[in-house]
TIFIDO-313303 format. One record per atom (N, C-alpha, C, O, CB): x, y, z. Coordinates in steps of 0.1 Angstrom, whole numbers, plus 5000, padded with zeros to 4 digits. Glycine has a CB too. Example, Ala and Ser with C-alpha at 12.3 -4.5 7.8 and 13.67 -1.06 7.14 Angstrom:
BEGIN
513249435078;512349555078;513249675078;514249675085;511349555090;512849785071;513749895071;512950005079;513450115080;514149945057;
// end
This chain:
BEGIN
356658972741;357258852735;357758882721;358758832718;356258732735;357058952712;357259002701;358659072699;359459042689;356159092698;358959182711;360259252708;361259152714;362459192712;360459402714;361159062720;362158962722;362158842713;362958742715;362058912735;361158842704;361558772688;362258852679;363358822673;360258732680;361558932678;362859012670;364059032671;364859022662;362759112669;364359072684;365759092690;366358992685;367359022679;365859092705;365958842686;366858702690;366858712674;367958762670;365958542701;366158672664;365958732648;367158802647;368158742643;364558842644;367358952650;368459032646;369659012645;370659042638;368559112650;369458902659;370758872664;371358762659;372558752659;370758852676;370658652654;370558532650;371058522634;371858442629;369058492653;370458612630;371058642614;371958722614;372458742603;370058712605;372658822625;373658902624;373259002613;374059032605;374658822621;371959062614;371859192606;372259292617;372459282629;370259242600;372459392607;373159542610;371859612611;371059612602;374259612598;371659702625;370859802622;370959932635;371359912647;369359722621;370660042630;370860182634;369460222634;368760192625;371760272627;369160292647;367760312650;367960442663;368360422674;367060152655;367260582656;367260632662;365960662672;364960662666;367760692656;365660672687;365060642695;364460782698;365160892697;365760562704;363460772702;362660882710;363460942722;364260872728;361160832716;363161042726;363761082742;363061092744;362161142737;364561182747;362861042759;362061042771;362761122778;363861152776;361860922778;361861172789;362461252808;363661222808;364561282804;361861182824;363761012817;364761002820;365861012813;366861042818;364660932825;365660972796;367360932792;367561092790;368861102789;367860812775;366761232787;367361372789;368161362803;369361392803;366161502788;367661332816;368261352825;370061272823;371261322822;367261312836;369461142825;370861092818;371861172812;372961182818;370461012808;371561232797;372561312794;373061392794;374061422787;372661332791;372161462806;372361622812;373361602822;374061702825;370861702819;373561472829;374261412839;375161392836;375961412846;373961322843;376061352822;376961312817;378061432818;377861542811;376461262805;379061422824;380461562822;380661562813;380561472805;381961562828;381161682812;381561782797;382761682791;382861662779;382361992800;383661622801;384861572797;384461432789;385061372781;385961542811;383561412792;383061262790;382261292770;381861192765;381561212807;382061392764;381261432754;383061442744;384161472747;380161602760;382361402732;383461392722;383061512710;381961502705;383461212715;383561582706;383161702697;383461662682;384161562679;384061842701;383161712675;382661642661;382161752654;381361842657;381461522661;383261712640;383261862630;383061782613;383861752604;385261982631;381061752613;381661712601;382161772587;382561722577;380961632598;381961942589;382662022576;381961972564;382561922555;384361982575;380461992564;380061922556;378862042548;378062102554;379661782562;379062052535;378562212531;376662242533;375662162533;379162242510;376662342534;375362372536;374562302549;373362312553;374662342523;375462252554;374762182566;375062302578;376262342579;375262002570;373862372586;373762492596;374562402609;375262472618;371762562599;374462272611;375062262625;376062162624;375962062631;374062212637;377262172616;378662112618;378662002627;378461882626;379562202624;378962122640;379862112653;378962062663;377962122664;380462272658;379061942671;378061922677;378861792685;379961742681;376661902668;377961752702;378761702706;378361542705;377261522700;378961752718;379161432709;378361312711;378861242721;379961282724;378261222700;378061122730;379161042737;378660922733;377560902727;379361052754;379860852736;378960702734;379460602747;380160632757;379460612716;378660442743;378260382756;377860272753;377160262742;377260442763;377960172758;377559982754;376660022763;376760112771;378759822758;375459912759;374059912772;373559772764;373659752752;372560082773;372959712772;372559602769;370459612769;369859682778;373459502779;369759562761;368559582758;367959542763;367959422763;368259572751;366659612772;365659542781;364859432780;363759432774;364859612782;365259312787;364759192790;365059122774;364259062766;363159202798;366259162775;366859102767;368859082769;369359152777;366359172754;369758992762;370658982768;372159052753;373359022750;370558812776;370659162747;371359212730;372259272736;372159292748;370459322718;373359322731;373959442737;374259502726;374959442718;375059422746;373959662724;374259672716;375359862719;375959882730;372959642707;375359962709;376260082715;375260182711;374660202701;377960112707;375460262725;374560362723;375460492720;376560502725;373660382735;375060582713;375360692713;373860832714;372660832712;376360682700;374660942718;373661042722;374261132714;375461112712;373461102738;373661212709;373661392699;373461472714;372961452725;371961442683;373961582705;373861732715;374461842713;375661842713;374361722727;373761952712;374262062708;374162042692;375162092686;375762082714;373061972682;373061922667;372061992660;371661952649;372861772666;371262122669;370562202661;368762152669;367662192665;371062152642;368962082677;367262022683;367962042698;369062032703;366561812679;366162092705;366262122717;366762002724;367861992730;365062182721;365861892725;366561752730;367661712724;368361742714;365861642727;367861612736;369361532729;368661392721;367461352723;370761462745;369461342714;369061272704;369761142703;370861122698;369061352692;368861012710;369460892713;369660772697;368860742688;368360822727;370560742700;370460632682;371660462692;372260462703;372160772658;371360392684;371860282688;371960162679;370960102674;371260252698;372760132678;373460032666;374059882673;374459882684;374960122658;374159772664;374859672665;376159682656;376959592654;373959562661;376359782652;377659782643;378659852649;378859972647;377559832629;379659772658;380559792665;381859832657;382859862663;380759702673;381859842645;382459882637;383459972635;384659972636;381959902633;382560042630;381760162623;382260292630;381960322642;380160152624;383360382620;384360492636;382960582638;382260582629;386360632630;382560652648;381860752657;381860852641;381160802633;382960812674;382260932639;382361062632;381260992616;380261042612;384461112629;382060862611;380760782599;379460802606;378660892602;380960582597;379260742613;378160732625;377360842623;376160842622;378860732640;378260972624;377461102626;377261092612;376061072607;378261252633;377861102608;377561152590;376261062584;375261122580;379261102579;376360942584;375460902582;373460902587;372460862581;376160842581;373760952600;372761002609;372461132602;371261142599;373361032625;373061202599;372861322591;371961312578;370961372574;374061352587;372961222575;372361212555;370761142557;369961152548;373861042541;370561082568;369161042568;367861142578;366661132581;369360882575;368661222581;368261332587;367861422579;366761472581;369261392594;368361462570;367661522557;366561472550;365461532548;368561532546;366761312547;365561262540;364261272547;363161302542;365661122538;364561262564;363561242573;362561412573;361361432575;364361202587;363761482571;362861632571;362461632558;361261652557;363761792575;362861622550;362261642537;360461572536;359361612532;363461562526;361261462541;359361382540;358261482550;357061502549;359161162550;359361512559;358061572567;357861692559;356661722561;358161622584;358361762552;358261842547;356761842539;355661902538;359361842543;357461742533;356261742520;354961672525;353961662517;356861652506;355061632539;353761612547;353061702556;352061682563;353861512554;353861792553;353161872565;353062032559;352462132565;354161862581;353762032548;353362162534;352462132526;351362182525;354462192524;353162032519;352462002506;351461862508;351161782499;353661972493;350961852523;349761772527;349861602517;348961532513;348061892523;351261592514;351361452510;349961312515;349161232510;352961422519;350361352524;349661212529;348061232528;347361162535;350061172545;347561322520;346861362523;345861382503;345461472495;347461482534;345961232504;346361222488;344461222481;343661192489;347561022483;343961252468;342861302463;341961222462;340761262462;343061352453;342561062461;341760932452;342760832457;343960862460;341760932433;342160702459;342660602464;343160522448;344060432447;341660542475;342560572440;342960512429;344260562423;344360682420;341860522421;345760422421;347060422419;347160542409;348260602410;347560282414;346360582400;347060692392;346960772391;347660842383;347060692385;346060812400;345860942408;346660972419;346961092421;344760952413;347160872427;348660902437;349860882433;350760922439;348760822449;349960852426;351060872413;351361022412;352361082415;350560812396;350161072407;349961242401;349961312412;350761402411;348561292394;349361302422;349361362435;350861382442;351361482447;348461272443;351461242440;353161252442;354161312427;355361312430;353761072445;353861332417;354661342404;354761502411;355861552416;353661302386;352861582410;352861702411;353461782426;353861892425;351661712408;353561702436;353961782452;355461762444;355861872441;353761672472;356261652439;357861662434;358161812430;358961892436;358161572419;357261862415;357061962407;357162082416;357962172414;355761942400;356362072427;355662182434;357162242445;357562352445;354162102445;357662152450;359162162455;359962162452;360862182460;359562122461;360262122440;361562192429;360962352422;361762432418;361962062411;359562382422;359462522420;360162622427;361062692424;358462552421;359262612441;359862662453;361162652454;361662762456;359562602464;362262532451;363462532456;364262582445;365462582445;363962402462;363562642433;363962742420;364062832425;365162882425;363262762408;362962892432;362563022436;363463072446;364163172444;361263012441;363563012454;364563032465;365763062462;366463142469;364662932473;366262992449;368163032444;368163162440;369163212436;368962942430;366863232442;367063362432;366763492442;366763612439;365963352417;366363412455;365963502466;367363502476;367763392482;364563452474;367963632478;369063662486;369063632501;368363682509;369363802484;369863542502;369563492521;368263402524;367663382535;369263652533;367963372509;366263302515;366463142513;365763052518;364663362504;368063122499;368163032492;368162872500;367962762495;369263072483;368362892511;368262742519;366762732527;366462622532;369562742532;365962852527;364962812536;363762722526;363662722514;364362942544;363062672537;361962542534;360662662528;360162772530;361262422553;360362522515;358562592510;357862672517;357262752510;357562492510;357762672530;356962692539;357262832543;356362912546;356962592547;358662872544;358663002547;359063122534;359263242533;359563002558;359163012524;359263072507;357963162507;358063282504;359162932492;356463072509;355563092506;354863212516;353963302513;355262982504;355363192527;355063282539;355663412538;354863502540;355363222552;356663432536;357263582531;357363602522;358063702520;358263622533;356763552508;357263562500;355263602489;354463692485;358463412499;355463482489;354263402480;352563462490;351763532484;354663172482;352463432499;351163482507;350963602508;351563672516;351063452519;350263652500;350063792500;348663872488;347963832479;351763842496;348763922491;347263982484;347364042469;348064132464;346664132495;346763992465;347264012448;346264032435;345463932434;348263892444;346164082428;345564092416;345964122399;346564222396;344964162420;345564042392;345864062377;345364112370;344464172375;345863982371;345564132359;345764242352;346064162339;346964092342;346764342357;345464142322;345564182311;345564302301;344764322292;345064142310;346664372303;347264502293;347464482279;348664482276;348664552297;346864462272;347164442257;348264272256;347864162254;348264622250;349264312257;350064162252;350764102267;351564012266;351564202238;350464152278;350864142287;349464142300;348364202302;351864232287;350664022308;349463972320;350264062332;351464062333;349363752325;349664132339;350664202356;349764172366;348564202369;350964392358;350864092371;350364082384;350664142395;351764112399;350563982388;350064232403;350264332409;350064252422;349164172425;349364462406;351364272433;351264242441;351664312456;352664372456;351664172437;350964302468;350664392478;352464392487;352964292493;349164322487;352864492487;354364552494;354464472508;353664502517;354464752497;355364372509;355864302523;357164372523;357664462516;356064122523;357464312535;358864312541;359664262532;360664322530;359064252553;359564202529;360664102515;360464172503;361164162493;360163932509;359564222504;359764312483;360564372483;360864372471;358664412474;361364452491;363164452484;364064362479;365164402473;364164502491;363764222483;364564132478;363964072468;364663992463;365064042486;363164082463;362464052450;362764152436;363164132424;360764072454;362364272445;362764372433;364164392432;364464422420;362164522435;365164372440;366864322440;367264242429;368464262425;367164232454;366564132422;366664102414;366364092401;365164072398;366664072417;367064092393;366464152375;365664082373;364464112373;367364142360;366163942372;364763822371;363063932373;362363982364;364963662390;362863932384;361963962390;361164142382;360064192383;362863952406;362264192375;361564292367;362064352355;362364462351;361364402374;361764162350;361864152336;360164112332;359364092341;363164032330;359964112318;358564042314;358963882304;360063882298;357564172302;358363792305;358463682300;357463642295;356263672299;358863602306;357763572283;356563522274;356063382281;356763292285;356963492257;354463372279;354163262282;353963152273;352863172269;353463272287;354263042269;353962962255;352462912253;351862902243;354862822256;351662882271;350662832271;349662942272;348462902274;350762722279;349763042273;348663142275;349363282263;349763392266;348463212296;349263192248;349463272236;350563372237;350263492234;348363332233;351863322241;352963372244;352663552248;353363632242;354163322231;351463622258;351463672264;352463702277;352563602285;350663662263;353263832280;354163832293;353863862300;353263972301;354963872294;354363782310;354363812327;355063922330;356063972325;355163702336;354263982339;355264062348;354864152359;353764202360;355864142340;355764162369;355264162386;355364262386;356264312379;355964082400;354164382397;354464492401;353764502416;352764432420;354064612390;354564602423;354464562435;353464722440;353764832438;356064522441;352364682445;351664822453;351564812466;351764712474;350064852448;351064952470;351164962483;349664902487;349364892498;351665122489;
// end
């Protein structure tokens, strides 16, 4: 009774809303069913994004035990193993906006998971407000490091925290105080040619907060 209050609500006020849906079995079968001729191709040319080109169809359907009708469209071929159902009341709205904007919230959506499932967001210290404040100020901090780090790593500059830290960052290491300098000696991966590839990376830097002593990386076997 609840999703047929809402429905009549959405409808009743004439709000606008886009809602992308879980796939189930059947609606994969559904779209596996659908002819190639029947699939509309779509280039949104849009930078740094890995999957452009991808297909969609679309489709009026009206809403279960209800008399909503609203337009469905399916993704495919958009970078996920499933196809990917969304459905709107805004009859509008040309197909290709549609995609784009599916997109631009597609990012936000990975990003949160991101930072929930790296940087254990949800997963906050104290229930007390100013402490989850800090808990969120510092994960921000923590992923603009990483996404520093990354501009300066060759072919690495688009990948997520998670595999920054996994090829990169995880690894066996020990320090070192040499007279005016801190070294951190760090154990030879597969990636320490692209580290040492860069000057950044074997220069020394002063630190302001640890008595402008300098950093600097060396790599052992």
């Amino acid at each position: 009774m609840l999703y047929q209050i809402i429905v009549f609500e959405i409808n009743r006020h004439e709000f606008t809303i886009t809602e992308v849906l879980p796939t189930r079995n059947s609606e994969e079968a559904n779209a596996n069913s659908i002819p190639d001729e029947d699939w509309i191709k779509v280039d949104l040319k849009k930078e740094k994004r890995k999957f452009n080109k991808f297909k969609m169809h679309e489709s009026y359907i009206t809403l279960p035990r209800t008399n909503f009708k609203v337009r469905q469209v399916i993704f495919k071929e958009h970078g996920r193993k499933l196809p990917t159902f969304l459905i709107t009341n805004n009859f509008e709205i040309e197909l290709k906006t549609l995609a784009l904007q599916y997109a631009n919230c597609w990012l936000i959506e990975n990003k949160f998971s991101e930072l929930v499932h790296f940087f254990n967001l949800n997963a906050l210290s104290s229930p007390f407000m100013i402490r989850i404040y800090f808990d969120v100020v510092m994960t921000i901090v923590a992923d603009t490091l990483y996404r520093l780090l990354a501009d300066d790593l060759k072919r690495f500059e688009d990948c997520t925290p998670k595999t920054i830290f996994s090829d990169f960052i995880n690894c066996r290491c020990k320090g070192e105080v040499v007279g005016d300098e801190i070294i951190i000696k760090m154990k030879k991966k597969a990636t320490t040619p692209i580290f040492k590839s860069n000057e950044i990376f074997q220069k020394s830097y002063p630190i302001p907060w640890l008595g402008d002593k300098k950093l600097r990386f060396e790599w052992i076997s």
